[in-house]
GUMI-311107 format. One line per 4 residues: number of its first residue (from 1); for each residue z, x, y of C-alpha. Coordinates in steps of 0.02 Angstrom, whole numbers, m for minus. Layout:
NUM	Z,X,Y  ...
END
This chain:
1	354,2649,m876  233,2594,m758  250,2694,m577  189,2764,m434
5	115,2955,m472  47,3014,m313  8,2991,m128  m78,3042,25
9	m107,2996,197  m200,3040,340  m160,3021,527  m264,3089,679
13	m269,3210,792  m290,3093,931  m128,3038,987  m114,2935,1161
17	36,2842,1228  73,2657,1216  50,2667,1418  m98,2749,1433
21	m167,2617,1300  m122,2476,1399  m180,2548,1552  m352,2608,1491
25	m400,2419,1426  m293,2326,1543  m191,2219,1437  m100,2109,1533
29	103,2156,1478  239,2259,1544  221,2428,1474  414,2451,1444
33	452,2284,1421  304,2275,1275  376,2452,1237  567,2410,1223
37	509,2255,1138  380,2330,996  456,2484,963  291,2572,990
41	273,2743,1079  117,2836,1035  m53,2764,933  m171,2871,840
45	m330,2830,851  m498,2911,759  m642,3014,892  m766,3003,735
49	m745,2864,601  m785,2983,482  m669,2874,326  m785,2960,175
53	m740,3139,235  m565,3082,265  m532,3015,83  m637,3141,2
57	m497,3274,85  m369,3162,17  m438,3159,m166  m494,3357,m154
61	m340,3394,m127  m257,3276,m274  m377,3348,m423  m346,3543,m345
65	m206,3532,m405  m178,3421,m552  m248,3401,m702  m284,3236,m705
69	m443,3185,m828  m564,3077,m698  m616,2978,m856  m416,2904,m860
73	m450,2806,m695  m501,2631,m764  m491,2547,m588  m527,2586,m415
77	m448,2455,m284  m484,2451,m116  m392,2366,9  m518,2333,161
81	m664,2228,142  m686,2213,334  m716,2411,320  m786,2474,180
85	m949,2539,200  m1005,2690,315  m1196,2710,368  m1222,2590,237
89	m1131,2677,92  m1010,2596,11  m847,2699,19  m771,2669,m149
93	m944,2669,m240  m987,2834,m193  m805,2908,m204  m797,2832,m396
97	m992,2939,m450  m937,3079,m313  m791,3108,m409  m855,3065,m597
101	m728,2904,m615  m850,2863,m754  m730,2732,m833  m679,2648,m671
105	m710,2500,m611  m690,2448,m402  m590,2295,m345  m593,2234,m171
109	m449,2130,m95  m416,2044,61  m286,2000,91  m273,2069,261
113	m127,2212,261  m23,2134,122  m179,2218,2  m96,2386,m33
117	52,2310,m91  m37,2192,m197  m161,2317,m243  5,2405,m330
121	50,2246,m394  m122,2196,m490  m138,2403,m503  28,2392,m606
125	m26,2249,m736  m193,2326,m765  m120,2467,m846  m135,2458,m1034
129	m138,2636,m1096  m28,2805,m1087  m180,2876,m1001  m226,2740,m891
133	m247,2775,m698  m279,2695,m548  m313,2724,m396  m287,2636,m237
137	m392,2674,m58  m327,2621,118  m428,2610,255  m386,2537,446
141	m509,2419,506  m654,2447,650  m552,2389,776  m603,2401,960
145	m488,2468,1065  m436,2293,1159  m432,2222,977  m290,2331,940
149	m160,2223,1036  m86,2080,939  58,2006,1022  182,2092,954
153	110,2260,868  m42,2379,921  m140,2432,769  m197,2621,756
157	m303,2714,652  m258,2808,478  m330,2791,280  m218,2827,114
161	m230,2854,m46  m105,2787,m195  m104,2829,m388  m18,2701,m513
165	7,2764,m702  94,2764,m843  230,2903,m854  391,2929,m969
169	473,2967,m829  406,2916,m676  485,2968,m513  453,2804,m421
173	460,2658,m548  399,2492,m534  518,2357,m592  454,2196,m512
177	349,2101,m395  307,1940,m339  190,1871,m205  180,1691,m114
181	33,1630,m6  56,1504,130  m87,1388,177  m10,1273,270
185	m129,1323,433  m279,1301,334  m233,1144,242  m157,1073,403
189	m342,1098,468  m430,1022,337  m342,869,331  m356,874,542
193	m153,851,554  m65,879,682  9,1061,643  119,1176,765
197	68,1354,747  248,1446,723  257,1618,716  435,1650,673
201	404,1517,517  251,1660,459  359,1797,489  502,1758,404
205	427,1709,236  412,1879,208  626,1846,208  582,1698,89
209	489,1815,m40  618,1948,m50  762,1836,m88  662,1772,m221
213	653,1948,m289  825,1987,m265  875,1835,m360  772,1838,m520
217	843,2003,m533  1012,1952,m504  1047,2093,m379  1134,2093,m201
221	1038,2114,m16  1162,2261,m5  1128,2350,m181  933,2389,m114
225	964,2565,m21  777,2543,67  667,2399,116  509,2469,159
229	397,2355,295  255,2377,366  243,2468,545  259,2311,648
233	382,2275,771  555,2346,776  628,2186,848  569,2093,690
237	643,2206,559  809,2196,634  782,2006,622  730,2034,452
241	918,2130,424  1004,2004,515  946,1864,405  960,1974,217
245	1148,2017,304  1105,2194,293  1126,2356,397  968,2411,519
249	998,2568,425  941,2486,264  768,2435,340  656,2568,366
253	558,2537,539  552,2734,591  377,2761,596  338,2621,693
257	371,2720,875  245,2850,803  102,2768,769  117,2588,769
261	41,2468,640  m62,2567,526  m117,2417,419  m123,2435,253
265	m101,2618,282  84,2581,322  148,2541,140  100,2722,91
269	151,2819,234  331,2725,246  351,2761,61  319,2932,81
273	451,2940,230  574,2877,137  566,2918,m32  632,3101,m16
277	785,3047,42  833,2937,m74  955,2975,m224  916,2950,m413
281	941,2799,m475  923,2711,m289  838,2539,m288  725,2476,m137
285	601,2344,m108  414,2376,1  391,2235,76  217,2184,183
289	148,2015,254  m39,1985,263  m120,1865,371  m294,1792,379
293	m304,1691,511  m136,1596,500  m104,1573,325  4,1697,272
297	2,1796,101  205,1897,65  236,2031,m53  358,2129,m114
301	404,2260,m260  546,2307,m322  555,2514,m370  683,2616,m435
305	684,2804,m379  709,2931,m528  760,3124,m517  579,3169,m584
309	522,3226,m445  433,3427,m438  271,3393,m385  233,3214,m417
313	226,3138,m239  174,3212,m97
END
């Protein structure tokens, strides 16, 4: 079966309050109001945008202590083409010679943060071979610190790593996924008609695409123990329970107050929250939205957790 091996993430030391964010670059909200409303307490935020040394910790610390063949990786994907070069080195590049990934070749994708999930998605299907790995890199963007702010999230700093293979008995299994892209901004453009930008419309696709998923595998809102977001908004994920007629307890939104939106980086880190406490045989769906400009790209996957545990996720 095809599954998720191993992963890694990496936050800051830098921590500063939502408050003191606001403050510094004078956004113009109510800090509890914006508070209360996102969920968010605390960023992180990088001193030294050092992402090379970051993942090469990540990766030294994955082939200490496995013993994983680097010729077995046949892909490298990384999910941030806004980001991935450092003093004109390109990140994955060097990481696949750096690391002798002979047999590997790199995919970029960009679709904005839903690219980790789809990176486990295409990740998943690329997989031919007992032996085959892959490995998947997260990055957060360059952001300034006033670009942070969107509306309704503040984006932080992290990076991630993710390793997809083939395994007898994998501990987190992939059973399904399914993406849908909306254009309807772009095409609405194009064609110069008139078009009302709707926020609520882009955010609950994501709603849209897990139904989907739920019903081409003939399975219940409430059999899922876990849906996995992003690191959003709090308010949006309990309208995302409301409208799947499920518990808050069932949608995981606890990292958001520690951290914020971390991107990309959020699929991996709220995995690896969760998936400890979990019980065999438990079924939950990650779930992400990606947007680029204001179309709108929802995924989800479908994973089963197995008992196989010692050692395999970090």
């Amino acid at each position: 079966m095809t599954g998720i091996s191993y992963a890694d993430y990496y936050l800051p030391q830098n921590k500063i309050s939502i408050g003191q964010y606001i403050t510094d670059n004078k956004i113009n909200v109510n800090i509890e109001e914006f508070t209360s409303f996102s969920g968010i307490e605390y960023i992180y935020i990088l001193e030294s945008k050092d992402y090379i040394g970051i993942l090469k910790s990540m990766l030294d610390k994955y082939f200490d202590n496995s013993n994983c063949d680097p010729a077995n990786f046949k892909h490298i994907i990384y999910t941030n083409l806004s980001n991935f070069t450092q003093d004109n080195v390109n990140i994955p590049y060097l990481l696949q010679k750096d690391y002798g990934l002979e047999n590997a070749s790199i995919i970029y994708l960009n679709n904005a943060c839903a690219s980790c999930i789809q990176a486990i998605q295409i990740g998943s299907a690329l997989i031919k071979d007992k032996k085959d790995k892959i490995l998947i890199l997260s990055v957060t963007s360059n952001l300034t610190d006033k670009d942070r702010f969107m509306d309704i999230t503040v984006t932080g700093d992290a990076a991630g790593i993710l390793i997809l293979s083939y395994e007898d008995h994998a501990k987190i299994e992939i059973i399904d996924s399914f993406s849908m892209a909306d254009g309807n901004y772009s095409y609405n453009l194009y064609y110069q008609k008139e078009f009302k930008v709707d926020k609520l419309r882009l955010l609950i696709g994501n709603i849209i695409v897990t139904q989907k998923m739920l019903l081409r595998n003939n399975l219940e809102a409430n059999s899922i123990s876990m849906y996995i977001p992003q690191s959003i908004n709090t308010e949006v994920y309990k309208m995302y329970a409301k409208y799947l007629n499920i518990s808050d307890k069932q949608m995981f939104f606890d990292n958001i107050s520690n951290g914020g939106h971390l991107e990309n980086v959020d699929t991996i880190r709220n995995l690896l929250s969760c998936i400890d406490n979990m019980k065999e045989g438990d079924l939950f769906i990650i779930m992400g939205i990606g947007l680029l400009s204001l179309d709108a790209m929802y995924s989800v996957i479908l994973c089963k957790n197995n008992k196989y545990s010692e050692g395999i996720v970090l």
